[in-house]
C-alpha positions as CSV (number, residue, x, y, z in Angstrom):
1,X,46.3,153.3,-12.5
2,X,44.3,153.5,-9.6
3,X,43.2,156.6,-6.8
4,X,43.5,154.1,-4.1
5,X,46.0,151.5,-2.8
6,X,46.3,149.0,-0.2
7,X,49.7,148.2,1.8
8,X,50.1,145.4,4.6
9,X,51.6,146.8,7.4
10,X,54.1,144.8,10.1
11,X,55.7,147.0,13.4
12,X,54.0,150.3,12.3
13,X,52.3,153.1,14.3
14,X,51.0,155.7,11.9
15,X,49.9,158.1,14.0
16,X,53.3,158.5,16.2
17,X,54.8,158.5,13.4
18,X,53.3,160.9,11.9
19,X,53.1,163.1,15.5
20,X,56.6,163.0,16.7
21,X,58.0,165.8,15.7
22,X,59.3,164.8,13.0
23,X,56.8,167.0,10.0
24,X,54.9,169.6,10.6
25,X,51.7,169.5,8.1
26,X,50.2,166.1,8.5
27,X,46.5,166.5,10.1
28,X,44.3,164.4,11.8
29,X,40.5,163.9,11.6
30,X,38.5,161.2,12.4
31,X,41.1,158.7,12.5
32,X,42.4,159.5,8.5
33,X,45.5,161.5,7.9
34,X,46.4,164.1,5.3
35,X,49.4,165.9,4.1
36,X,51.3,166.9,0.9
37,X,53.4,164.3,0.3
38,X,55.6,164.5,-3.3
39,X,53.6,167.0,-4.2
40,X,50.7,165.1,-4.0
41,X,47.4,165.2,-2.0
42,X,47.0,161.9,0.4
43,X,45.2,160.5,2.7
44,X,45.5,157.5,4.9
45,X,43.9,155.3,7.5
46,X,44.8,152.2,9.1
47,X,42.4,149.1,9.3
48,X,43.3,146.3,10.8
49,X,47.1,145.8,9.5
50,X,46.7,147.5,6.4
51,X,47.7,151.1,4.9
52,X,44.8,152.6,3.2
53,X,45.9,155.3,0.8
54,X,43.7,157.4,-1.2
55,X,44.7,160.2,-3.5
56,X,43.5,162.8,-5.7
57,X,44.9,161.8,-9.4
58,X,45.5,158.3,-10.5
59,X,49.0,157.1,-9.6
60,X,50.7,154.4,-11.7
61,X,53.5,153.8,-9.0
62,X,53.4,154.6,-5.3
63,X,57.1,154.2,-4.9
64,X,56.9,157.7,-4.0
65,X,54.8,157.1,-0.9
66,X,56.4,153.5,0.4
67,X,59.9,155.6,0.3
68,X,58.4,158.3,2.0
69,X,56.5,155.9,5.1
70,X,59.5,153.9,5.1
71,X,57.1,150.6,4.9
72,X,59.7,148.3,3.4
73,X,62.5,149.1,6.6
74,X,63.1,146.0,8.8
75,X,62.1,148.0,11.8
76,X,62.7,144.7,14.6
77,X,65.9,144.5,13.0
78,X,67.0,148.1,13.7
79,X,65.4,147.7,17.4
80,X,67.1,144.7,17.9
81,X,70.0,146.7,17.7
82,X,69.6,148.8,20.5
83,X,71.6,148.8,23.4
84,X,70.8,145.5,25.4
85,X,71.5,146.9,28.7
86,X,69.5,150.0,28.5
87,X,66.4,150.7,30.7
88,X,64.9,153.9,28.9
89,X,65.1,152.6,25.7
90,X,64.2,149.0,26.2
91,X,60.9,151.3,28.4
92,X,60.8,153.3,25.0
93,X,60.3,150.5,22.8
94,X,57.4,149.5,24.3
95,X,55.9,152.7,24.6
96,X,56.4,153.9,20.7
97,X,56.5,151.0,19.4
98,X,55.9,150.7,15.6
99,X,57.4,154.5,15.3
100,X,59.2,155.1,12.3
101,X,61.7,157.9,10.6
102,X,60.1,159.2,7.7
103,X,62.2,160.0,4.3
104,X,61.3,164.0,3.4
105,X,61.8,166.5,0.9
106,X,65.1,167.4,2.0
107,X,64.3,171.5,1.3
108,X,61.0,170.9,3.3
109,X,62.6,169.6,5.9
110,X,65.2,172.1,6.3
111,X,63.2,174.8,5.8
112,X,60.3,173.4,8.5
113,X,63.3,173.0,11.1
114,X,64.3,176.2,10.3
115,X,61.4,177.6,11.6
116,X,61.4,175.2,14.7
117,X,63.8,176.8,16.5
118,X,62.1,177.8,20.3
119,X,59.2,177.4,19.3
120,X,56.9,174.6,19.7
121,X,55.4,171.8,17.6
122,X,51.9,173.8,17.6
123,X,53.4,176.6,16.7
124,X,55.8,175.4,14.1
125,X,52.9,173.9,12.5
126,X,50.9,177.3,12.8
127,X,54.0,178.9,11.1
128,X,54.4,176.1,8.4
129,X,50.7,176.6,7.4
130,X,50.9,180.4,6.5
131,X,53.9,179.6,4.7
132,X,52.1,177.2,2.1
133,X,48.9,179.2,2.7
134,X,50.5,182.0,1.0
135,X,53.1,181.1,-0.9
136,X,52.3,177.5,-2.3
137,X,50.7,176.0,-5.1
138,X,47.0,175.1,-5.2
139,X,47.0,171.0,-4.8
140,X,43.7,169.6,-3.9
141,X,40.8,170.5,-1.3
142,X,42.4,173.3,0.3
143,X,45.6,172.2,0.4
144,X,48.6,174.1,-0.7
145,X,52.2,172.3,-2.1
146,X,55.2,173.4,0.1
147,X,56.8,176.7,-1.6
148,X,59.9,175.8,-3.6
149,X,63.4,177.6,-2.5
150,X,63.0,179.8,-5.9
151,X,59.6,181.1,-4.7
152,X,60.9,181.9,-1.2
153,X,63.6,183.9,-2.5
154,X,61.3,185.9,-4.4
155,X,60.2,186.9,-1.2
156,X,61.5,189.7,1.1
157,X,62.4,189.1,4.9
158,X,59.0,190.9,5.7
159,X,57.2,189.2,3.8
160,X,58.1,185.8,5.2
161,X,57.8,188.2,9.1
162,X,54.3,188.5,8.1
163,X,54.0,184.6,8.3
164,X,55.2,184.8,12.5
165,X,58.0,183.2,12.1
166,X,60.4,186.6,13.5
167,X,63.9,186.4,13.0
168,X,63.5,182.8,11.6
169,X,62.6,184.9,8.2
170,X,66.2,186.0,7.9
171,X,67.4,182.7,8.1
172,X,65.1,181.1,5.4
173,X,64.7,183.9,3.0
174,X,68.8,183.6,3.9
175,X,69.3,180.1,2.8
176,X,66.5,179.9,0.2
177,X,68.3,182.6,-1.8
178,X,71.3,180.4,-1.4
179,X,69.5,177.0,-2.5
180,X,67.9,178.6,-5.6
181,X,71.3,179.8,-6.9
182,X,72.5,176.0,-6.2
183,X,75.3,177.9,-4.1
184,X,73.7,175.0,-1.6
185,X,73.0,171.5,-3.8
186,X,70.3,169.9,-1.8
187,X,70.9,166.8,-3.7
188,X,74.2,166.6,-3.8
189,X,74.3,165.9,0.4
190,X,73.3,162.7,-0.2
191,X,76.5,161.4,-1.8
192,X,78.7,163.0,1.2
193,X,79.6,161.3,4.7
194,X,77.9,161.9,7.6
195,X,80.5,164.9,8.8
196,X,80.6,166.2,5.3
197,X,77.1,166.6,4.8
198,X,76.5,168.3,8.0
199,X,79.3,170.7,7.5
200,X,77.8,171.3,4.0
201,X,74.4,171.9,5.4
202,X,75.9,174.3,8.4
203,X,76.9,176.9,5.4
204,X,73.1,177.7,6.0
205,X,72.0,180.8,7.7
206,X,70.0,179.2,10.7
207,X,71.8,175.8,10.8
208,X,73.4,174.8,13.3
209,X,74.1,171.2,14.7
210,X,70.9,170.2,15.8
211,X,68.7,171.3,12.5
212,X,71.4,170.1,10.3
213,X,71.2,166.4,12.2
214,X,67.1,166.7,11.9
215,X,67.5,167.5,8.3
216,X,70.2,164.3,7.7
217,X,67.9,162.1,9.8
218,X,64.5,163.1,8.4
219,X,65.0,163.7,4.5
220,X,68.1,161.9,3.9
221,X,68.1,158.9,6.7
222,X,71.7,159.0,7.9
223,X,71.7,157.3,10.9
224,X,74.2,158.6,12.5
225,X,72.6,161.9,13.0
226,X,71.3,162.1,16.5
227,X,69.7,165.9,16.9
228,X,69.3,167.3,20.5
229,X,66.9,169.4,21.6
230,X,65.7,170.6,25.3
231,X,63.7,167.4,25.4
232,X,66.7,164.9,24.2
233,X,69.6,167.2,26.5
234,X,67.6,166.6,29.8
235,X,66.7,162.7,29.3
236,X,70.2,162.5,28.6
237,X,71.9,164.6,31.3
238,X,68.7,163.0,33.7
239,X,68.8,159.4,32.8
240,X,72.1,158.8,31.6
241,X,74.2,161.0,34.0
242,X,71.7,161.7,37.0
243,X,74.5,162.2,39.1
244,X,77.3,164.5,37.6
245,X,76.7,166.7,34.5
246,X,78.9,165.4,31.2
247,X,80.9,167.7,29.2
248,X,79.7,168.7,25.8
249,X,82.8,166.2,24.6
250,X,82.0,163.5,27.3
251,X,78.0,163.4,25.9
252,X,79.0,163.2,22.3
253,X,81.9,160.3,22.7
254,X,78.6,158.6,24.8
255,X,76.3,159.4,22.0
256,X,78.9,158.1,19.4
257,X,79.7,154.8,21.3
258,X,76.1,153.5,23.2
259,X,73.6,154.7,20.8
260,X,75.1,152.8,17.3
261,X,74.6,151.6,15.2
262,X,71.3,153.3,14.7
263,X,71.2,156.6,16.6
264,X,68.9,158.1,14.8
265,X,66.3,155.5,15.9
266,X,67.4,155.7,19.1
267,X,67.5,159.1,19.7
268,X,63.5,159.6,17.9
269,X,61.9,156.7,20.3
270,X,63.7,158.3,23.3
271,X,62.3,162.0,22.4
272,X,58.9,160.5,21.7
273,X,59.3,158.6,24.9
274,X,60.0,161.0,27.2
275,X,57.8,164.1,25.6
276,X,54.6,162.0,25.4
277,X,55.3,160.4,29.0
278,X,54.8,162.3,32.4
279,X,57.0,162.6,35.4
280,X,59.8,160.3,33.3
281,X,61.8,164.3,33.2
282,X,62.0,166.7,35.9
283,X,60.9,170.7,34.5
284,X,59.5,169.6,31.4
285,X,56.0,170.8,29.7
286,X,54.3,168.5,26.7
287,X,54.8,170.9,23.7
């Protein structure tokens, strides 16, 4: 049992990886990165090709923290899979490479999404960090766990107001109260279909089909999910259809039929691509 551990690394950018959007509590100093992950206080740094990982107890397996990185995905293979005869994502690929989808706590995820919606990444963070600053569990240094479902519900909708997340507090004090009387099973999404588990997620208060595909695609790696925000809607109405503007049903069938099979994959390099990338989007500002 060891504090420490050392992984080889192949086709892996930590830090936009970990700064895409994708979680909210991962920070940043002098080129080491901590989070919660598991339940568990970690850090990491990058040297050279290797993953340096340092927690605070002894660990006897790190399973919990390769699933969670996604270090053991064949990432050329998935990239080799990409359209051949697109531009932006062939540019994207270049630009982001090594960026991965991480494998969440599905209720973190949710929740954190949630608590995303108009607002942006700084300020989903801000809102994130009260949350656990109040209502998580002491873990190590400072840093709190994620509050479970059951201690959200035991909330009110002001308290959860008092954390700045406004009307988002209906919604998760909403759908907590529903995961913590398993009238929602978190786990049990995983053994549905694509369609299924997005339906099943959509009884939520707050979801609709863009959280629900962030949840599927960051906690429980479907790939089909391809979420679309402000950022992903313009590249595709600019890039893709720069001269007429697709119906909802004409951009879906598109989505369906030129992003597989991995649209998840394709749909995260192309946000990262075009949010960390100026002048590729006309009316856009970095969030």
């Amino acid at each position: 049992m060891s504090r420490t551990a050392v992984f080889p690394l192949r086709d892996y950018n930590l830090a936009a990886t970990l700064n895409s959007g994708q979680a909210f509590r991962w920070r940043e100093e002098n080129g080491a990165w901590e989070n919660i992950v598991a339940g568990r206080w970690v850090r990491l740094r990058v040297n050279d090709k290797t993953l340096h990982a340092q927690v605070a107890k002894p660990q006897k397996d790190w399973q919990w923290l390769t699933d969670y990185l996604q270090l053991e995905v064949n990432l050329k293979k998935i990239l080799a899979d990409f359209p051949e005869d697109d531009p932006h994502l062939a540019a994207a690929k270049k630009t982001c490479r090594g960026l991965r989808l991480l494998k969440q706590d599905p209720w973190e995820t949710l929740a954190g999404f949630i608590c995303s919606s108009n607002k942006q990444i700084v300020q989903i963070q801000q809102i994130i960090g009260e949350l656990c600053d109040r209502y998580g569990e002491p873990a190590h240094a400072g840093w709190k766990t994620f509050p479970t479902a059951v201690r959200l519900a035991a909330t009110t909708e002001a308290d959860l107001r008092d954390c700045r997340m406004g009307y988002r507090a209906k919604y998760l004090h909403a759908s907590a109260s529903m995961i913590a009387s398993n009238e929602v099973d978190l786990t049990a999404i995983a053994t549905l279909d694509y369609l299924d588990a997005q339906t099943e997620l959509k009884r939520l208060p707050g979801i609709g089909p863009k959280v629900a595909d962030c949840i599927l695609l960051f906690a429980y790696g479907f790939p089909e999910a391809f979420p679309i925000d402000t950022w992903v809607l313009k590249a595709l109405r600019q890039l893709y259809f720069p001269r007429r503007r697709p119906t909802p049903r004409q951009l879906h069938t598109f989505i369906r039929e030129h992003f597989a099979p991995y649209h998840g994959y394709a749909q995260q390099y192309l946000f990262h691509h075009v949010r960390t990338h100026d002048g590729l989007l006309s009316g856009n500002q970095k969030t």
